[in-house]
N, C-alpha and C positions, 0 to 999 in steps of 0.2 A: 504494500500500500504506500503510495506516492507523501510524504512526509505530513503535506499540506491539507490533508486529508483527516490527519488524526484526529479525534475528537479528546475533550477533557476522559473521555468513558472510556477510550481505547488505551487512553496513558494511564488511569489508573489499573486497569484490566492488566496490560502487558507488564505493569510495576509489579503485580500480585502472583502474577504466573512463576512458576518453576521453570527454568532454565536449563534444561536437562546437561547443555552442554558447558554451563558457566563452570564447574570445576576443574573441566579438562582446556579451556579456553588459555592462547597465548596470549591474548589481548590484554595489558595490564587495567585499562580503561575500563574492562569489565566487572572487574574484583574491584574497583576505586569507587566504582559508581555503586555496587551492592555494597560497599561500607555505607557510604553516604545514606543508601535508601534503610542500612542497619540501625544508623544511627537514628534516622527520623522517628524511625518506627520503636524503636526504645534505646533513647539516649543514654540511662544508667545502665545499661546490660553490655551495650556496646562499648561506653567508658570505660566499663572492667576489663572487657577485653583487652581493650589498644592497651591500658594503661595497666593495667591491674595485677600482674604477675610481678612478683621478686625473683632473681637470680634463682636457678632452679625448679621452677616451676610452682615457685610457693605463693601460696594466695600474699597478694602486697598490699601496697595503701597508694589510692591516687593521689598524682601530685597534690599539691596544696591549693595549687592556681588552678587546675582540674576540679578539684573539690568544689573550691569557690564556684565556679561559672555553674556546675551542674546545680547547684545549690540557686542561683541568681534566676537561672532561664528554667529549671526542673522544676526542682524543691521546695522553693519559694513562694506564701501564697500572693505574692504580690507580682510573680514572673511577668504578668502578662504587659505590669508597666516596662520593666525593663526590657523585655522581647519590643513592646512600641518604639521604647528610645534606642534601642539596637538597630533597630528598621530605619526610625528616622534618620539615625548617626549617617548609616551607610545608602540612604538614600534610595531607598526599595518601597518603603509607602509613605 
């Protein structure tokens, strides 16, 4: 399907589907983009991942500045202001 074509319904459809071939893929952009769409979709789980391991494979502690932000945009019940002035900051709404 010609790109221009996609609807909002087919981007999140084809976001939701299995990728039978993403673990065998050389494409690094393929694995970069399923981070991204990891993180959306649960930002603390994903955090542990990247971040979350000590030497050895022993459960760790996320950085501090890590900590912080999940706490600001997550955890927060106030995130929703800071997620507005993060927008604003960067000029997205």
């Amino acid at each position: 399907m010609p790109l221009e074509r996609y609807s909002q319904e087919d981007l999140e459809r084809e976001h939701r589907r299995v990728k039978p071939c993403a673990p065998r893929c050389a494409v690094g952009c393929v694995h970069r983009v399923a981070q991204l769409d990891e993180l959306r979709e649960d930002p603390a789980g994903t955090l542990e991942q990247w971040f979350g391991q000590a030497p050895g494979g022993r459960p760790g502690r996320l950085p501090r500045s890590v900590r912080f932000l999940l706490w600001v945009f997550v955890g927060n019940r106030q995130r929703q202001f800071f997620r507005n002035a993060a927008m604003r900051m960067f000029g997205i709404k």
